[in-house]
C-alpha positions as CSV (number, residue, x, y, z in Angstrom):
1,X,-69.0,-5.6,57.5
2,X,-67.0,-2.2,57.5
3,X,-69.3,0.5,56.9
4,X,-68.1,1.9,53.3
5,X,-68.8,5.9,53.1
6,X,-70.1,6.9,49.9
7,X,-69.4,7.7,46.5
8,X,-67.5,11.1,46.1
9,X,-69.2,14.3,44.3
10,X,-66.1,13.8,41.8
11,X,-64.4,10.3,41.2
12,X,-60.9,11.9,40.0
13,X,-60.6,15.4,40.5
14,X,-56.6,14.6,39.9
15,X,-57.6,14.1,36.5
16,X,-57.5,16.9,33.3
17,X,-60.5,16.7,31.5
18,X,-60.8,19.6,29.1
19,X,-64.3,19.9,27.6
20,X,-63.8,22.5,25.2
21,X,-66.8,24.0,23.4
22,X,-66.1,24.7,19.5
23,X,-65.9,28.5,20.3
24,X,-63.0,27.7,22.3
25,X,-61.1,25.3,20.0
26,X,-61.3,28.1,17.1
27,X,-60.2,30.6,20.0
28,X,-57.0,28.4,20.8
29,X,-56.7,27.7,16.9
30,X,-56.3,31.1,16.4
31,X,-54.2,31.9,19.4
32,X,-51.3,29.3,19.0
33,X,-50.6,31.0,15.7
34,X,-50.7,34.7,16.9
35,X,-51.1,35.4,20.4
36,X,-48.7,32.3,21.6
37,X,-45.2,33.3,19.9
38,X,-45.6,36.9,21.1
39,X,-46.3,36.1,24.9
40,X,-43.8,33.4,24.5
41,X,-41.1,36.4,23.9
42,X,-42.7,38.6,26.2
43,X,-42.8,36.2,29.0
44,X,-38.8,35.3,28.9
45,X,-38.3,39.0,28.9
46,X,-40.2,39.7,31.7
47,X,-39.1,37.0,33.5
48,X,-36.0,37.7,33.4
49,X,-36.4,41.0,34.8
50,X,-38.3,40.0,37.3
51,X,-35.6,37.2,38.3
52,X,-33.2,40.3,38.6
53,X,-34.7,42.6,40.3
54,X,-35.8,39.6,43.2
55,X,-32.1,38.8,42.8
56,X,-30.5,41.6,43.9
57,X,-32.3,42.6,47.0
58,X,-31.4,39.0,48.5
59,X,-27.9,39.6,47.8
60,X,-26.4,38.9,51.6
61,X,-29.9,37.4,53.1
62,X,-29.8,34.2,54.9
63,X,-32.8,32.1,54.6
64,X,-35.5,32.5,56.8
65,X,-34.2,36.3,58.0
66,X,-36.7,39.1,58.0
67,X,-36.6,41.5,55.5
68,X,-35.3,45.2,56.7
69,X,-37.0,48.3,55.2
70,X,-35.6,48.8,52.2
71,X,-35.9,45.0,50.7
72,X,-39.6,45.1,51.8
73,X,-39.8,48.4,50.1
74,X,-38.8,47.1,46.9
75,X,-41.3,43.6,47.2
76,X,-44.3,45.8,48.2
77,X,-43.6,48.5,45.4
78,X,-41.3,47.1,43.2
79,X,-41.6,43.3,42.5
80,X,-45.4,42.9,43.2
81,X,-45.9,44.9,40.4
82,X,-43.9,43.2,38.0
83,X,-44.8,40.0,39.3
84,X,-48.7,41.9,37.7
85,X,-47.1,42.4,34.5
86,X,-45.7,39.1,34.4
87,X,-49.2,37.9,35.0
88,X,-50.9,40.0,32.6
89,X,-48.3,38.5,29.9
90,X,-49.5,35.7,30.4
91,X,-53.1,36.5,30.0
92,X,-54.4,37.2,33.2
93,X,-55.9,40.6,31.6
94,X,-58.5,41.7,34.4
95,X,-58.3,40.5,38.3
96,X,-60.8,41.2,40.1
97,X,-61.2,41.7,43.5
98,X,-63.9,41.0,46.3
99,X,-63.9,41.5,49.5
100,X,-61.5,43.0,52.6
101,X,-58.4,41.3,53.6
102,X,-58.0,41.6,57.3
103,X,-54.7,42.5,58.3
104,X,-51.8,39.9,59.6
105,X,-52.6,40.5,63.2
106,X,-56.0,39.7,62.8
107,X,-55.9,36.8,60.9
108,X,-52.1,35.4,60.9
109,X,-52.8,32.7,58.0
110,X,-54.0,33.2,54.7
111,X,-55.5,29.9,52.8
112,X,-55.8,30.0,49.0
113,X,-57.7,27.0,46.9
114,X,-58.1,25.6,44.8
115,X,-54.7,24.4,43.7
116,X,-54.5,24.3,40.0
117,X,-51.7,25.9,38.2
118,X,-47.8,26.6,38.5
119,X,-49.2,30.3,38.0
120,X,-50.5,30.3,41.8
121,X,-47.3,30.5,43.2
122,X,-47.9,34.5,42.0
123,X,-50.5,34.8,43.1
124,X,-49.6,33.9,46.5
125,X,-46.1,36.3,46.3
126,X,-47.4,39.0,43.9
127,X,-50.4,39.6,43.9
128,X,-51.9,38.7,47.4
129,X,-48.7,39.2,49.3
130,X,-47.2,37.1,51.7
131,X,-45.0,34.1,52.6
132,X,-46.0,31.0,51.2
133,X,-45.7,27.4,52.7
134,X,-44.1,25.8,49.8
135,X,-42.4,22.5,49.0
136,X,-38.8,21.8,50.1
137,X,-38.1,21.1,46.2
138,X,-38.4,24.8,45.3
139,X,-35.4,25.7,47.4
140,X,-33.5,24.0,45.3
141,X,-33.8,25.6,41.6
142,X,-31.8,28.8,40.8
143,X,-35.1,30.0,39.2
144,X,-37.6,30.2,42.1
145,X,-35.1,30.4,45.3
146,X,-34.7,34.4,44.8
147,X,-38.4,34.4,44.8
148,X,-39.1,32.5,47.6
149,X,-36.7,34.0,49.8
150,X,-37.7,37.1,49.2
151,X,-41.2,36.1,50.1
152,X,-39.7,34.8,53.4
153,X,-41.5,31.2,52.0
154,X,-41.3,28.2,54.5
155,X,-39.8,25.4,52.9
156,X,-42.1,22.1,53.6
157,X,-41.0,18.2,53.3
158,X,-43.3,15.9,52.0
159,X,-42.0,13.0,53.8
160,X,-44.5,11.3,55.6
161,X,-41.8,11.5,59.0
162,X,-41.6,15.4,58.2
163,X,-45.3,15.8,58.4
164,X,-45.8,16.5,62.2
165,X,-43.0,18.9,61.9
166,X,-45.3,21.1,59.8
167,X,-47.3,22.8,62.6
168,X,-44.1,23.7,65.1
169,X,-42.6,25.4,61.8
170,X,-46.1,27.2,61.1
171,X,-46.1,27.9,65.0
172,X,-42.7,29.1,64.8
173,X,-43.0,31.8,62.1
174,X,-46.2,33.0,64.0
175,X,-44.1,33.9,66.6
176,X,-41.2,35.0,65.1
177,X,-40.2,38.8,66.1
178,X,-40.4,41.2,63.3
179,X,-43.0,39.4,60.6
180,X,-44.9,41.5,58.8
181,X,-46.6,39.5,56.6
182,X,-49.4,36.4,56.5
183,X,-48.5,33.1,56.3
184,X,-49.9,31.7,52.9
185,X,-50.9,28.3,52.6
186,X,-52.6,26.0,49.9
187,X,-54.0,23.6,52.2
188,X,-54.7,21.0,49.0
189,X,-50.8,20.3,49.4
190,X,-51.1,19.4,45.5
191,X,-52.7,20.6,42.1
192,X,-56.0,19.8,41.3
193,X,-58.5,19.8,38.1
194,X,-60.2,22.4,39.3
195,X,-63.5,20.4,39.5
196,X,-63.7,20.2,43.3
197,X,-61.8,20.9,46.7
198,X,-59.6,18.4,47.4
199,X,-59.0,17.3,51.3
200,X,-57.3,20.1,53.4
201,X,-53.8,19.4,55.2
202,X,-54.2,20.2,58.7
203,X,-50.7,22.3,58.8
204,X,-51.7,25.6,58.4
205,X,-54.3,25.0,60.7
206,X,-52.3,23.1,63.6
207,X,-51.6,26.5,65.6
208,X,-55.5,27.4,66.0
209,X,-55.4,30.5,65.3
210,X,-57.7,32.6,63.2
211,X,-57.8,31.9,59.2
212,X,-58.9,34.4,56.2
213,X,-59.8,32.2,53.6
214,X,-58.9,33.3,49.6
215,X,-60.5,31.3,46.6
216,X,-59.7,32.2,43.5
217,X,-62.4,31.9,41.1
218,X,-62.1,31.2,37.1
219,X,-65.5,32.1,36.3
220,X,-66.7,28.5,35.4
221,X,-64.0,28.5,32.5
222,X,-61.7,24.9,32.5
223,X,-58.4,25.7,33.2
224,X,-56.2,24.5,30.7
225,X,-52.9,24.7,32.7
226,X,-54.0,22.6,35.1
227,X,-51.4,20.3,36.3
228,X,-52.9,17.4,37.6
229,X,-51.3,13.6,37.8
230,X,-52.1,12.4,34.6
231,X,-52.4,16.0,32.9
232,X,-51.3,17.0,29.2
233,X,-47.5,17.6,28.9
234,X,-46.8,21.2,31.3
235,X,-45.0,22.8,28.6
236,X,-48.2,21.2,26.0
237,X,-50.4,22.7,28.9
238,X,-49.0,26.2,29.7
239,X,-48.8,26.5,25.9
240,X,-52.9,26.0,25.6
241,X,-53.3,28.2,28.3
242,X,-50.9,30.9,26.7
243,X,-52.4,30.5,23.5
244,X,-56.2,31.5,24.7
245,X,-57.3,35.1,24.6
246,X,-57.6,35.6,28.1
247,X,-58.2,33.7,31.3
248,X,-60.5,35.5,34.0
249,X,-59.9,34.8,37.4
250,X,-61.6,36.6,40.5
251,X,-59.8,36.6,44.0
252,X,-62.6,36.5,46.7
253,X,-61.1,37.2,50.2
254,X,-63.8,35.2,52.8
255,X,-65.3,36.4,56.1
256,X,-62.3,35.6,58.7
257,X,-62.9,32.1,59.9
258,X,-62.4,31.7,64.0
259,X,-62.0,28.3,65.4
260,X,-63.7,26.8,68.2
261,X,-62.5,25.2,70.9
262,X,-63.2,21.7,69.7
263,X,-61.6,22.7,65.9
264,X,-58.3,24.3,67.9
265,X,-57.9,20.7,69.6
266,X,-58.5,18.9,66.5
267,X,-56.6,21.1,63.2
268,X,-58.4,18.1,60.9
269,X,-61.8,19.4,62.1
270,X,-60.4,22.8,61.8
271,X,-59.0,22.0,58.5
272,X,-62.6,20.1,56.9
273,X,-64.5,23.1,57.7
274,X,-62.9,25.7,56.5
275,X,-63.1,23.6,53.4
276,X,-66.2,23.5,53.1
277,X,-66.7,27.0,53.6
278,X,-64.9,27.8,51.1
279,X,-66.5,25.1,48.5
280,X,-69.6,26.6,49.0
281,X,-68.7,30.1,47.8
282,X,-67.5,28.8,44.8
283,X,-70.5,26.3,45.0
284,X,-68.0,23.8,44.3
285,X,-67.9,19.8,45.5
286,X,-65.1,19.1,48.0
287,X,-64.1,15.9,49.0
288,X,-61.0,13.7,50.7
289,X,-58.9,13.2,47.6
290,X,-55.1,14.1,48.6
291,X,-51.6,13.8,47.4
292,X,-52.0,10.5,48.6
293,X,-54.4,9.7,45.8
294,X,-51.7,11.3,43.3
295,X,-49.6,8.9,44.2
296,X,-51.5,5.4,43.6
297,X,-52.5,7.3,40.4
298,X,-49.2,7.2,39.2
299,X,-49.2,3.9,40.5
300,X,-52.3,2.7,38.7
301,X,-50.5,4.2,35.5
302,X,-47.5,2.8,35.8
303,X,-49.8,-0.7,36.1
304,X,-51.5,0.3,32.7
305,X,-54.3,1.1,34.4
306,X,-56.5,4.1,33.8
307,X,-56.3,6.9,36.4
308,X,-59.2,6.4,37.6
309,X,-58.7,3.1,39.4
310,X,-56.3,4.8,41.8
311,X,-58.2,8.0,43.1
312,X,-60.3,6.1,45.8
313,X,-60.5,9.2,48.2
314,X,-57.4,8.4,50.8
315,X,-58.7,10.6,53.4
316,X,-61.4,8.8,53.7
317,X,-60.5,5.0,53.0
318,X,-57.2,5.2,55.1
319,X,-59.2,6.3,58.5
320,X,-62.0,3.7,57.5
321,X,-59.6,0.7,56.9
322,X,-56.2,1.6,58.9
323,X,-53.9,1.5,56.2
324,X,-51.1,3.8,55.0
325,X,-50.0,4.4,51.5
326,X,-47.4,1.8,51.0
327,X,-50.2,-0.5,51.8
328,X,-52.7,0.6,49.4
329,X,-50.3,0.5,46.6
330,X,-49.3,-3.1,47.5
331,X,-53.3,-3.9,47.6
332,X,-53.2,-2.0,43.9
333,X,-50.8,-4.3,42.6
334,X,-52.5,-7.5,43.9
335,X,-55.9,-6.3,42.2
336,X,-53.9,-5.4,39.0
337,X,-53.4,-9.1,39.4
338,X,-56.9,-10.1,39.3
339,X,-57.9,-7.7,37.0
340,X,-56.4,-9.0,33.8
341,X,-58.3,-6.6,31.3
342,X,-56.8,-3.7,33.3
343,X,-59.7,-1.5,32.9
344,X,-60.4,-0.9,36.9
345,X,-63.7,-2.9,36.5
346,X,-63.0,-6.6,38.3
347,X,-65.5,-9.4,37.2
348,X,-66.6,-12.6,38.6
349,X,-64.9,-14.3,35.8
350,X,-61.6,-12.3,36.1
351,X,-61.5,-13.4,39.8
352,X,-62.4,-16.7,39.2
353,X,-59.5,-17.3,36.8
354,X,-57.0,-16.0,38.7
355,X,-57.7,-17.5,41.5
356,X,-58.4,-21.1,39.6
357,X,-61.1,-22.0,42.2
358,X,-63.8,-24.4,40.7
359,X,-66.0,-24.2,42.6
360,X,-68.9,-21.3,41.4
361,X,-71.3,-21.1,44.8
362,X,-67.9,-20.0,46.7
363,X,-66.8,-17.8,44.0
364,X,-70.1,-16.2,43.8
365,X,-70.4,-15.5,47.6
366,X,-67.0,-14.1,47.9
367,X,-67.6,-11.5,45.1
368,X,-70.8,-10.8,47.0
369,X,-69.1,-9.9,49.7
370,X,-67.0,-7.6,47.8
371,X,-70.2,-6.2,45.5
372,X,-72.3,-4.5,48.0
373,X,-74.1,-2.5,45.6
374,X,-74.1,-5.1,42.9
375,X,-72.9,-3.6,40.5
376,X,-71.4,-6.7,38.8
377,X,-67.9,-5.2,38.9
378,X,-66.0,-4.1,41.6
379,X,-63.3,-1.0,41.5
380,X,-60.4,-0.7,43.4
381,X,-62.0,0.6,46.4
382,X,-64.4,-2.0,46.4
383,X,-61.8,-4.4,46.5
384,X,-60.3,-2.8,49.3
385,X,-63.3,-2.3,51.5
386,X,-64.6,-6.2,50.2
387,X,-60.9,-7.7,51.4
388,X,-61.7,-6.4,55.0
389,X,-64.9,-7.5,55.0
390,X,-63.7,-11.0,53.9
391,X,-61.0,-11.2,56.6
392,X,-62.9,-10.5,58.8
393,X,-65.8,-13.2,58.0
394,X,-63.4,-15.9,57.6
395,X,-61.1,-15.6,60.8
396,X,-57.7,-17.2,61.0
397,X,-57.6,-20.7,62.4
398,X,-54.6,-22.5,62.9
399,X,-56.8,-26.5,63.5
400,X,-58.5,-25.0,59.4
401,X,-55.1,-25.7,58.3
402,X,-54.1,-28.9,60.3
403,X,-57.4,-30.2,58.9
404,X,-56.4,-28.9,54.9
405,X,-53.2,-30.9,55.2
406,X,-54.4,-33.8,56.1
407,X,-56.4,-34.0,53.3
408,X,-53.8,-32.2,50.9
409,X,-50.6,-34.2,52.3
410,X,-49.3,-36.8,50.3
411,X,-46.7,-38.9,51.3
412,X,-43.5,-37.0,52.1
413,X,-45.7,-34.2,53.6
414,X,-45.3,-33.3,49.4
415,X,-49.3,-32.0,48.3
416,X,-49.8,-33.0,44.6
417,X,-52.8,-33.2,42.4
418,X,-54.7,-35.6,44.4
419,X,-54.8,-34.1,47.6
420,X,-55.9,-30.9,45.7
421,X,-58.8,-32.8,44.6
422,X,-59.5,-34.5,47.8
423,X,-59.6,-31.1,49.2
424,X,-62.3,-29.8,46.6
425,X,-64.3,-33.0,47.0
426,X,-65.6,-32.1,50.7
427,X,-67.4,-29.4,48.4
428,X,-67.5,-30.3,45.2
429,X,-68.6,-33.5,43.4
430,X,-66.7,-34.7,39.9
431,X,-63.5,-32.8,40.5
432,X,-61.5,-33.5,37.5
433,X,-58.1,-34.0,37.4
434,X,-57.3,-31.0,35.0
435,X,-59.1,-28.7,37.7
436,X,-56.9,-29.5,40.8
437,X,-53.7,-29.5,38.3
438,X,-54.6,-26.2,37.3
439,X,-55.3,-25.0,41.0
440,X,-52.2,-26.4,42.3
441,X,-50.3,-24.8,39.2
442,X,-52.0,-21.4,40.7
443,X,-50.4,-22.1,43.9
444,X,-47.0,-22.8,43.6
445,X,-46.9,-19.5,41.4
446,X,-48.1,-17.6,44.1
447,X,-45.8,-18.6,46.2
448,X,-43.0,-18.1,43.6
449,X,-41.5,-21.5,43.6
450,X,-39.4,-22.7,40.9
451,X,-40.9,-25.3,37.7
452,X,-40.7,-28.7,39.1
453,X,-40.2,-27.9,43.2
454,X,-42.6,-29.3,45.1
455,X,-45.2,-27.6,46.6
456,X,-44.8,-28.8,50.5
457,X,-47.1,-28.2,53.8
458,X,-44.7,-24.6,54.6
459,X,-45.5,-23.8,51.1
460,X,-49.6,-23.7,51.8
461,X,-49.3,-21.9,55.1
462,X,-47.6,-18.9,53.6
463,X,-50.2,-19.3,50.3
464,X,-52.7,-19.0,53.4
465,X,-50.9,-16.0,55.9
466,X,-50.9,-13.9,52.3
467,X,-54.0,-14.5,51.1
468,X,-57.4,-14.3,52.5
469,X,-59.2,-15.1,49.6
470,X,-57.9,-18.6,49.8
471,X,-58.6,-18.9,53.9
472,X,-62.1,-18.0,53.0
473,X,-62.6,-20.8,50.2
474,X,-60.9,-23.2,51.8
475,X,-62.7,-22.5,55.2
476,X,-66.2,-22.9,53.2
477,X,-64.7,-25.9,51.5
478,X,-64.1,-27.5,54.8
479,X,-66.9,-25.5,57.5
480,X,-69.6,-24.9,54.5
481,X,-71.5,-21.4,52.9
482,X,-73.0,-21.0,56.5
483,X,-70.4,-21.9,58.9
484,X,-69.8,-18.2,59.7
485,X,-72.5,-15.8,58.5
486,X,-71.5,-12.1,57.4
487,X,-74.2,-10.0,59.2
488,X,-73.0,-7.3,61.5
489,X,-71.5,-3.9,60.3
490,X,-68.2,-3.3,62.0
491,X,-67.6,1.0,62.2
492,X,-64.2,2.4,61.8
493,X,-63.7,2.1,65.5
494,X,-64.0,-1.5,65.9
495,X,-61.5,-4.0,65.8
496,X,-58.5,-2.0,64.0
497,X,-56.0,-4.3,64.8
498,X,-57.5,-6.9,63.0
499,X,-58.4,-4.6,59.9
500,X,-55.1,-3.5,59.7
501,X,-53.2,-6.8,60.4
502,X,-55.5,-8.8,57.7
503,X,-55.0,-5.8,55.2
504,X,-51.3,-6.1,55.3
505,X,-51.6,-9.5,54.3
């Protein structure tokens, strides 16, 4: 079996959940009708101003070329402190600040988290100065490109083939002639509740050099703009957030952080451990949720599914099953499948009727292979981790399905009814007709085939290459329960060719 690592500290930190005390819902009560129109005005206004006086210093910069004297003159003095106002407007009253910030010599990369709101993008050009490693996207909206220019940002793609880019454009600003400023990074790579630190991105950390690293702390308060996957509206959110009194927040520069050897050979390493350093001074959870999660989260959505079912820690399952995203999401759609109440909790009976299999002492030992902890139910990552384990008890044999089809074949090579039910009876006693109808019915949908084409030989092989549930059962139907006992725990290292070979399937 492959060792399943345990639960997370948080199941979906990718998902809002405001618990709001009654203090607080009289406070935002109160504040949509007075405070919110007036910051709402004051906001444009300022906005504005600060869009133009970002605008005109850029006017004749390329991208990516160092500012000269007089443009860094007016970020450091100038924009930073409207950038304050702006801030302030929008309810940051009082920042505090704790500890030293080393200087960009010393430590050449700055990392901020958590990653909550759309308002850390000023904190990372205002207010703790530097240029940030942002999303190619940003570039692209007459509205933030002043801004990041002018913070000499480093435009990132999210594209999985753009990735391993990341670290010779990290490498390359390090050692670009005349920078005078940190590189900024949120390693998270995507907004978070707030309830824990999400897996770091080994980007920022790829060059090995020394790291200061920056939390920003709301004082235990739930931060109603955070825009999360399955979050409120942003304008609905930004409005709540505008709307309360004011929001504390404490920036905490860290100890600098100086890699080993091993964490300068390995930036994941690197990467882990400077988050967890920098959970524990917010005595926060972190785990290996990513933007990866995000996106079977919108997935599981789009399935009407609740969030939940598709935050299953990537970071984690991904190294511990070899799969990649696309992959997962396929697996999420063949569990929505089996999961007919759509609720993220599988049952015997759900998998029993979609699968059609009559046969209850086979059904009950695959869903014990898939319910480790016996729970009665399994989630999504069950299912993923209990698919593995099932292709991997029930390997593929070519003379299993010569010796189906001989007992499935009717003449014509055509499989019908009665070869379904001479199939179950090497397990199963009083088969009724209704049963293998119903099974073969299953089948032929499976494989997609048109009302009233016959389901042939070619037909059962692909049913078989494309589902290991169906290997399994007809292997015990044929071998018996005992023919190939599930016993030995396989690690992450063993056997990844096979893993990720059956999980494509």
């Amino acid at each position: 079996m492959v060792r399943r690592p345990p639960e997370p500290a948080v199941w979906n930190p990718l998902k809002q959940s405001l618990s709001l005390s009654v203090w607080e819902k009289i406070e935002l009560a109160i504040g949509c009708v007075t405070i919110l129109p007036v910051r709402i005005i004051l906001n444009i206004i300022v906005f504005f101003c600060v869009w133009v006086t970002m605008v005109l210093p850029m006017i004749g910069v390329k991208p990516r070329e160092h500012l000269g004297p007089i443009r860094r003159f007016l970020v450091t003095h100038v924009t930073r402190r409207m950038i304050r106002v702006q801030l302030f407007v929008c309810g940051f009253l009082w920042i505090r600040y704790e500890g030293k910030r080393q200087s960009h010599r010393e430590t050449p990369v700055n990392v901020m988290a958590p990653h909550c709101t759309p308002f850390d993008g000023f904190f990372t050009g205002g207010i703790v100065y530097g240029s940030p490693m942002i999303c190619s996207g940003v570039m692209d909206s007459i509205f933030t490109r002043p801004i990041m220019m002018l913070t000499e940002a480093i435009p990132i793609a999210r594209e999985a083939k753009a990735r391993v880019k990341i670290g010779e454009e990290v490498l390359k600003f390090l050692k670009s002639p005349g920078k005078q400023t940190h590189l900024m990074a949120f390693p998270e790579g995507t907004c978070s509740s707030g309830r824990s630190m999400i897996c770091f991105r080994r980007g920022a950390f790829a060059p090995g050099v020394a790291v200061q690293p920056i939390v920003l702390d709301y004082m235990k308060r739930p931060v109603l703009a955070a825009w999360t996957f399955d979050a409120l509206n942003l304008l609905l959110a930004a409005a709540m957030h505008l709307s309360r009194f004011y929001t504390p927040l404490t920036i905490r520069f860290l100890d600098p952080y100086h890699p080993s050897e091993a964490e300068k050979a390995d930036p994941t390493l690197y990467a882990n451990n400077v988050q967890a350093v920098m959970a524990r001074s917010l005595n926060m959870p972190h785990t290996q949720h990513s933007l990866d999660d995000g996106k079977l989260v919108y997935a599981a959505l789009r399935l009407g599914m609740p969030s939940d079912v598709g935050s299953i820690e990537t970071g984690v399952t991904k190294s511990a099953l070899g799969l990649n995203t696309d992959e997962l999401t396929e697996q999420l759609v063949r569990y929505s499948k089996f999961n007919s109440a759509r609720n993220g909790d599988l049952t015997l009976q759900e998998m029993t009727s979609y699968l059609a299999w009559p046969i209850a002492n086979h059904m009950e030992r695959m869903f014990g292979l898939y319910d480790t902890g016996h729970h009665q139910k399994l989630t999504f990552r069950d299912f993923l981790f209990g698919l593995v384990d099932l292709s991997l008890a029930v390997p593929e044999s070519s003379r299993l399905q010569s010796d189906a089809l001989k007992l499935l074949q009717a003449d014509g090579g055509v499989i019908d009814a009665a070869g379904v039910k001479a199939l179950l009876s090497e397990a199963m006693s009083n088969v009724s007709d209704e049963e293998a109808e119903v099974l073969l019915s299953r089948w032929s949908s499976l494989c997609k085939l048109d009302a009233g084409s016959p389901f042939t030989a070619d037909a059962f092989t692909t049913l078989l290459s494309g589902s290991p549930e169906y290997t399994a059962l007809i292997h015990w139907t044929l071998r018996g329960l005992d023919s190939y006992p599930v016993n030995e725990e396989i690690t992450a290292d063993d056997e990844p060719d096979k893993r990720v070979h059956t999980a494509k399937e």
